[in-house]
C-alpha positions in Angstrom: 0.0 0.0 0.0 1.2 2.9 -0.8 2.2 5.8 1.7 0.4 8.6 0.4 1.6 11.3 3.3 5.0 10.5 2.4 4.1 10.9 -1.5 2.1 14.4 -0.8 5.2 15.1 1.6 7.8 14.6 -1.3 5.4 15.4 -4.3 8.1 17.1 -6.4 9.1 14.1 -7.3 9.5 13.5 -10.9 7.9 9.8 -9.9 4.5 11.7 -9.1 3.5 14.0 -12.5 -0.3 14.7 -12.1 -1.5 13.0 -15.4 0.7 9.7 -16.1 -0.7 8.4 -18.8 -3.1 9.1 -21.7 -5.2 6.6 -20.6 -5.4 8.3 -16.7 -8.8 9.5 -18.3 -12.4 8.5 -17.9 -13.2 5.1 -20.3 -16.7 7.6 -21.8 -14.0 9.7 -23.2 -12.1 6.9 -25.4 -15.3 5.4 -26.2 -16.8 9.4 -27.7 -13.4 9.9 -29.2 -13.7 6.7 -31.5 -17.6 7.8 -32.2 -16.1 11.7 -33.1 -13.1 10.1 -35.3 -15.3 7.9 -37.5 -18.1 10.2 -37.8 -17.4 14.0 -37.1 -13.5 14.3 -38.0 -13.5 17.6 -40.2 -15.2 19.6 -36.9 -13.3 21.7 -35.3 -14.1 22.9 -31.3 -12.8 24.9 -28.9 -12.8 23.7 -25.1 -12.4 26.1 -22.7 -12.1 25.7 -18.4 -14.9 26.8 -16.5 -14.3 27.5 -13.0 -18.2 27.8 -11.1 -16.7 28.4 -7.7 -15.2 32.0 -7.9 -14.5 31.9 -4.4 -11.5 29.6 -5.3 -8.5 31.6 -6.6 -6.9 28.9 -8.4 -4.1 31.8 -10.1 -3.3 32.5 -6.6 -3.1 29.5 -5.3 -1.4 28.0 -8.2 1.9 28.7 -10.0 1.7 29.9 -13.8 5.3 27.8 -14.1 4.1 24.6 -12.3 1.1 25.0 -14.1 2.6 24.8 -17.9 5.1 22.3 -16.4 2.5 20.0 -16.0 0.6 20.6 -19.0 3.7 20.5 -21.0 4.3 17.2 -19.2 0.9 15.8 -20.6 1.7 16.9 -24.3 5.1 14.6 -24.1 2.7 11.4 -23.3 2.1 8.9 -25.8 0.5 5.3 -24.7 2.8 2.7 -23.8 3.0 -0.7 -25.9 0.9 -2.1 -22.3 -1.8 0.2 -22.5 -2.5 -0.3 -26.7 -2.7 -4.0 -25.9 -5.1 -3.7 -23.0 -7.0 -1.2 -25.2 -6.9 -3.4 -28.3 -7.1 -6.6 -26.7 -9.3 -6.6 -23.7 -13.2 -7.4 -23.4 -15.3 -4.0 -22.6 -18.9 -4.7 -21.2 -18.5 -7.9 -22.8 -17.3 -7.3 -26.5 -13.8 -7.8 -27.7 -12.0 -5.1 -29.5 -14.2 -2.5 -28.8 -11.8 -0.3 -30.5 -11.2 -0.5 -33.7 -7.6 -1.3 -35.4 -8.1 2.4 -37.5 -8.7 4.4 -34.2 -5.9 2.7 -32.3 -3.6 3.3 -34.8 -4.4 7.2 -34.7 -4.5 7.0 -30.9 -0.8 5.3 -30.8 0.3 8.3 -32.9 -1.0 11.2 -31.0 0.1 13.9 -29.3 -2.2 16.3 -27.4 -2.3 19.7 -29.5 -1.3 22.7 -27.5 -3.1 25.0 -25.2 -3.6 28.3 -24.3 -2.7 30.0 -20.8 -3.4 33.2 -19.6 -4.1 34.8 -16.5 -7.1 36.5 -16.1 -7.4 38.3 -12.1 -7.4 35.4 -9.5 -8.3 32.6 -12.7 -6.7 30.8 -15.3 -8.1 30.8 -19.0 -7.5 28.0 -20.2 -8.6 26.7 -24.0 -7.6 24.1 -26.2 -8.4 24.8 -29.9 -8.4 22.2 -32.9 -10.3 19.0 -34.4 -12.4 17.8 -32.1 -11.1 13.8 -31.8 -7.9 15.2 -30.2 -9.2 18.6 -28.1 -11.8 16.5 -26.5 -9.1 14.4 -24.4 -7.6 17.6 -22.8 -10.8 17.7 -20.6 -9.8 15.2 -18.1 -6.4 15.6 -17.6 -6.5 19.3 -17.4 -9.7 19.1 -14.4 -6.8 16.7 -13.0 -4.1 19.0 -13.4 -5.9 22.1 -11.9 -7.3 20.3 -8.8 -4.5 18.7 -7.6 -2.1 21.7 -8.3 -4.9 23.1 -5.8 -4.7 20.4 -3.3 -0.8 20.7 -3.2 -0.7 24.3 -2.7 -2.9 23.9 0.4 -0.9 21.3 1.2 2.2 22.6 0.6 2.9 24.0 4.7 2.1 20.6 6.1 4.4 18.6 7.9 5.0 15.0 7.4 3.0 14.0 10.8 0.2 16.8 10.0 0.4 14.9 6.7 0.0 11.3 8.0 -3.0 12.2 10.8 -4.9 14.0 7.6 -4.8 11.2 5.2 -5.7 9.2 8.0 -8.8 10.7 8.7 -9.8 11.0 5.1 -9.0 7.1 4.8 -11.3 7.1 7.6 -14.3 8.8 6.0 -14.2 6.8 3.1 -14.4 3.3 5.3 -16.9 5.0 6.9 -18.6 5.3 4.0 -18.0 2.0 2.4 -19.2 0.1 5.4 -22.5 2.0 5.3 -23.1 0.7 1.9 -21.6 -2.9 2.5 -25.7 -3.1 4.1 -27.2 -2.4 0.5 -28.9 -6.0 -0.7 -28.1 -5.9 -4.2 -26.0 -2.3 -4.7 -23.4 -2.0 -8.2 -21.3 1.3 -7.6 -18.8 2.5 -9.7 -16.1 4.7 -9.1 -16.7 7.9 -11.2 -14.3 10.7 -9.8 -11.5 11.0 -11.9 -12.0 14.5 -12.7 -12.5 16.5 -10.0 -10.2 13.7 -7.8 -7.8 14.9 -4.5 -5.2 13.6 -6.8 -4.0 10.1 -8.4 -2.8 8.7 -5.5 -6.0 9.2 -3.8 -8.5 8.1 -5.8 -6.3 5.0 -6.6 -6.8 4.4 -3.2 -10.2 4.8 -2.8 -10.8 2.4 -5.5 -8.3 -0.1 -3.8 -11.1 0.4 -0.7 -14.3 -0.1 -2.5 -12.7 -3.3 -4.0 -11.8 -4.6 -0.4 -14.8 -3.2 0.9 -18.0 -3.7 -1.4 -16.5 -6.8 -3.5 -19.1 -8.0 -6.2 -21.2 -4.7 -5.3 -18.8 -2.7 -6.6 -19.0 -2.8 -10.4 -15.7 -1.1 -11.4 -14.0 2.6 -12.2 -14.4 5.2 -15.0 -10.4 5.5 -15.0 -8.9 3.6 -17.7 -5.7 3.5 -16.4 -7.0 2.4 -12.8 -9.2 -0.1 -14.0 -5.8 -1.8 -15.9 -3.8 -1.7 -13.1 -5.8 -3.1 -10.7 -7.5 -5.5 -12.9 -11.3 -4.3 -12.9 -13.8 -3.1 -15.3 -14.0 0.3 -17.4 -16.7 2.1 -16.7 -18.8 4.6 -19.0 -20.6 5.5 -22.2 -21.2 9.2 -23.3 -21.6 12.3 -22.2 -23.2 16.1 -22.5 -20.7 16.7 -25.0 -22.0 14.4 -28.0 -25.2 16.5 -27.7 -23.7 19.8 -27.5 -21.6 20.1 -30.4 -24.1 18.1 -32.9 -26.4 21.2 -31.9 -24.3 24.0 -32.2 -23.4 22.1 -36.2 -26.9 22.6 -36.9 -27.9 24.7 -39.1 -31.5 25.6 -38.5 -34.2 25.0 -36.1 -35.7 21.5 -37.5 -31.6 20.4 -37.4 -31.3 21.1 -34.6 -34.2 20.0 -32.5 -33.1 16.6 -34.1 -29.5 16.6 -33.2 -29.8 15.0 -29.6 -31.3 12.2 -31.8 -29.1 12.1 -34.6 -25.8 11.7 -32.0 -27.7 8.7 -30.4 -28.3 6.9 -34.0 -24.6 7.4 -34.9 -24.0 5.2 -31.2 -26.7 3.2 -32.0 -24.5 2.1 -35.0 -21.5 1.3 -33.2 -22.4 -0.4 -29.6 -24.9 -1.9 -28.1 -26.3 -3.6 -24.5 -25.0 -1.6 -21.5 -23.4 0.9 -23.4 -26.6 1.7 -25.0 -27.7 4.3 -21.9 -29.5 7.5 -22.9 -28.2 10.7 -21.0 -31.3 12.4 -22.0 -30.9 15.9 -19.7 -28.9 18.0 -21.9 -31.7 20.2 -23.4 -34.2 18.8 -20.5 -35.4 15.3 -20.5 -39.1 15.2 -20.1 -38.9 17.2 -23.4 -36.5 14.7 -24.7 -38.1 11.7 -24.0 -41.7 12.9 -24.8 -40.1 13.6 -28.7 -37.9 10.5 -28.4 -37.6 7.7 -31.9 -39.0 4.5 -31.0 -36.1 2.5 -31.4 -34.6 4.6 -28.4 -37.4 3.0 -26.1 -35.1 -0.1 -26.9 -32.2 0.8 -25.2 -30.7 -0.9 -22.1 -31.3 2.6 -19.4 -30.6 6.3 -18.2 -27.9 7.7 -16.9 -29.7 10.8 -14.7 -27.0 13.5 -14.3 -28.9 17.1 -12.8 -31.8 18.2 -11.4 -33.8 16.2 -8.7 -32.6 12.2 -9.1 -36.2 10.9 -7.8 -38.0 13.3 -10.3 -35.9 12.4 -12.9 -36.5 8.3 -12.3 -39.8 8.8 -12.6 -39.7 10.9 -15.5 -37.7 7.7 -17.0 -40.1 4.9 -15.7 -43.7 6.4 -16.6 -41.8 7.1 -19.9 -40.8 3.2 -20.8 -44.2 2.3 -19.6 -45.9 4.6 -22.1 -43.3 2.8 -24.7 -44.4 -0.5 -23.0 -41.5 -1.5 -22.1 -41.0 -3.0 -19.4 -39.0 -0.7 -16.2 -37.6 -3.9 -14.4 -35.4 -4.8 -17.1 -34.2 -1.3 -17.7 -31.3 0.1 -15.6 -31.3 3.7 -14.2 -27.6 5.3 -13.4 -27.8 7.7 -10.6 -24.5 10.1 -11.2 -25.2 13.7 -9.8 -23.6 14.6 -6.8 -23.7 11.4 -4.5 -23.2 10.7 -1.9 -24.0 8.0 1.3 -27.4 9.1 2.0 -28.5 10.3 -1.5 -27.1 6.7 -2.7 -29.1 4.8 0.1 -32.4 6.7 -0.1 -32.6 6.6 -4.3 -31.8 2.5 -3.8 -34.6 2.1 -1.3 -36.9 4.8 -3.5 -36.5 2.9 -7.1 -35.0 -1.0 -6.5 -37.7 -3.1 -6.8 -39.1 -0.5 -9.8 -35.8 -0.8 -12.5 -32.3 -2.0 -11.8 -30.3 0.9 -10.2 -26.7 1.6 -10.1 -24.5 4.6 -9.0 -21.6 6.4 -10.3 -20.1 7.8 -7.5 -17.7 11.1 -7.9 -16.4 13.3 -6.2 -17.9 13.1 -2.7 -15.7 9.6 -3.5 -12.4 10.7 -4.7 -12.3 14.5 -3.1 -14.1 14.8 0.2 -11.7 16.2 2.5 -14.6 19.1 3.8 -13.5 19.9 7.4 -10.4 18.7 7.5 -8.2 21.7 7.3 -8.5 25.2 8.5 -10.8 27.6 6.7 -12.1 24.2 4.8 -9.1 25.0 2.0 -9.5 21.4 0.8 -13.2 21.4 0.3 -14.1 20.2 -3.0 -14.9 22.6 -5.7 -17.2 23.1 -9.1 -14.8 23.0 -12.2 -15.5 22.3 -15.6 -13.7 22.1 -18.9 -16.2 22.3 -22.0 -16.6 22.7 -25.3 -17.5 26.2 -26.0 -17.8 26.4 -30.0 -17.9 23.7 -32.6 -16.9 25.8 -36.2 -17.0 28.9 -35.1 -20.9 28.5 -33.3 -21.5 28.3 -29.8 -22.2 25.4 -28.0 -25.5 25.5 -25.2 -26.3 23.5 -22.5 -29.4 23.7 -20.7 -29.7 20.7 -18.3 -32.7 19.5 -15.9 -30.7 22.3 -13.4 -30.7 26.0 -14.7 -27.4 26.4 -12.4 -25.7 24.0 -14.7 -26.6 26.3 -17.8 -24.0 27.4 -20.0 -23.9 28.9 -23.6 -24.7 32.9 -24.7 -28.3 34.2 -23.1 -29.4 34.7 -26.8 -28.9 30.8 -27.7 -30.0 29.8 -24.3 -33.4 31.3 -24.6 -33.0 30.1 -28.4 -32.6 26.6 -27.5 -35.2 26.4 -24.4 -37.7 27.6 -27.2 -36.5 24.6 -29.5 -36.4 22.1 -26.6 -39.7 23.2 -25.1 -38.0 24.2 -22.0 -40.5 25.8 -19.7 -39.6 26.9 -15.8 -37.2 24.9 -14.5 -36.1 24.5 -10.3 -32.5 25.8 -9.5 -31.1 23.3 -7.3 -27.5 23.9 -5.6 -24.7 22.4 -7.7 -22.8 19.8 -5.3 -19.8 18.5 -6.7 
């Protein structure tokens, strides 16, 4: 096991870089890039980071110098001959060779394209500009980067004892947590904190824990390069992304209230079983599912990702029963800002009504809250999106107003679309 005070302690070390690996990114991420490279590989985006908690002054707290050192560190990666083989050669939610010989041979070849840095008061801009197959995988790792360049500047006065009784205590927590779900009859919990994670060590860690202390409850990690080291499954399918920058591409009205559908038709084409969850909440998801295709009834569940998890299920359930379909062989993924009690009070709300399952974040992988004076290591929002796709602005609306993004104009542009009448603002928790 290893000695993370020590580590933190030391953590100049050129043994402990922030991002090791291409692959130290979440598995939805490799599995969009492939679906971007075969079918959208002319777009160009522009991701940019998004920092909701202002409050935070991450260009204080954080060296410019340290900062690019890092980021520079990430452009030099390229995946080892171990990780193409485990890519190429290892079963995903049952299928061999889920990627294909064309895309790994692109992958083994990249580089990540640069980035742009600049100051801007107490925050960093940050943007990454280019085609989207190889901007898109700059999202993870810089979230990464940023938080743990945050947690080592807090960190950075601590002794080595002050050190070892903190990590202690947080170890602490997280058993503490763990053995309150070890009582859940028939609980699957992944590990899906990668990008807002205390750092590498830690959330390798924590998986380590829910491995010891869930066993066959706990169904695996989003972290690729987690899941190959310690030999369990990668987790995920797709994200808000997809969506967002099929919309912005489209180039009226009609195209564009059709665009959620069209991204989930190109998936469709390329995966099936579990990976075939809808993530229906980017542009609202009564509104989505009440328009839905069919053949989307079909699919395997919902991933539920803003605005209140309960409403949300049932939302999903009435809407597979109006599709007759039947809601106990459909699986529901709860994935917005878990945590113990949330996780045990949704199980008890919805597990004899669908098959449920959690992807647990960063209330997993970053909840140090109290620990340290003035609460300096308290978890924060950050984002990296993509903010254009050709030149047009991307929107997101979400179940949550507070998780809005986009221009005003195209927001109220895109609720009219969508359908999007008064929504609840509900507090963003990490």
């Amino acid at each position: 096991m290893v000695d993370i005070a020590t580590r933190v302690y030391n953590h100049k070390w050129k043994i402990d870089p922030i991002v090791r690996s291409l692959i130290d990114t979440d598995f939805y991420k490799l599995l969009m890039c492939q679906s971007v490279f075969r079918n959208k590989p002319q777009t160009d985006v522009v991701f940019s980071l998004i920092n909701r908690s202002n409050h935070v002054p991450l260009a204080k707290l954080i060296d410019e110098g340290e900062l690019r050192e890092q980021l520079d560190h990430i452009r030099s990666l390229s995946l080892s001959r171990g990780e193409s083989t485990w890519l190429r050669g290892n079963t995903f939610y049952g299928k061999r060779q889920m990627f294909r010989p064309d895309f790994m041979e692109w992958f083994e070849n990249l580089r990540l394209p640069p980035y742009h840095l600049e100051r801007k008061g107490d925050q960093y801009e940050l943007t990454f500009e280019g085609k989207w197959h190889e901007v898109m995988l700059w999202e993870i790792p810089a979230l990464a980067v940023l938080m743990e360049l945050r947690s080592r500047a807090v960190l950075n006065g601590m002794r080595r004892f002050e050190l070892q009784v903190l990590y202690a205590r947080a170890m602490t927590r997280v058993w503490e947590k763990i053995a309150q779900l070890r009582n859940i009859e028939g609980l699957g919990i992944a590990d899906f904190g990668t990008r807002r994670r205390h750092s590498f060590l830690w959330q390798d860690w924590c998986v380590q824990a829910m491995i010891e202390g869930l066993g066959p409850s706990f169904t695996g990690t989003s972290n690729c390069l987690i899941a190959m080291r310690r030999e369990v499954e990668a987790i995920g399918t797709n994200a808000h992304e997809l969506p967002m920058v099929y919309s912005a591409l489209a180039e009226d009205d009609a195209a564009l209230a059709q665009a959620p559908y069209d991204v989930l038709s190109d998936w469709h084409e390329e995966h099936d079983g579990n990976l075939r969850i809808i993530l229906p909440d980017t542009y609202g998801t009564k509104g989505f599912l009440d328009r839905a295709p069919d053949w989307l009834a079909g699919w395997t569940g919902i991933r539920i990702d803003s605005g209140d998890p309960a409403t949300g299920a049932e939302i999903a359930i009435d809407w597979w029963k109006s599709r007759s379909e039947d809601p106990t062989q459909k699986r529901i993924i709860f994935s917005d800002g878990l945590d113990v009690d949330k996780i045990r009070e949704l199980h008890a709300q919805f597990a004899d009504q669908t098959n449920v399952s959690f992807g647990w974040g960063t209330l997993l992988t970053n909840d140090f809250r109290g620990l340290v004076p003035n609460d300096a290591l308290a978890p924060f929002s950050l984002v990296c999106k993509a903010v254009s796709a050709n030149g047009k602005p991307t929107v997101k609306l979400s179940d949550n107003p507070e998780k809005a993004m986009g221009p005003t104009d195209q927001i109220e542009r895109y609720k009219r679309v969508f359908g999007v009448g008064a929504q609840k603002a509900i507090e963003v928790i990490v």
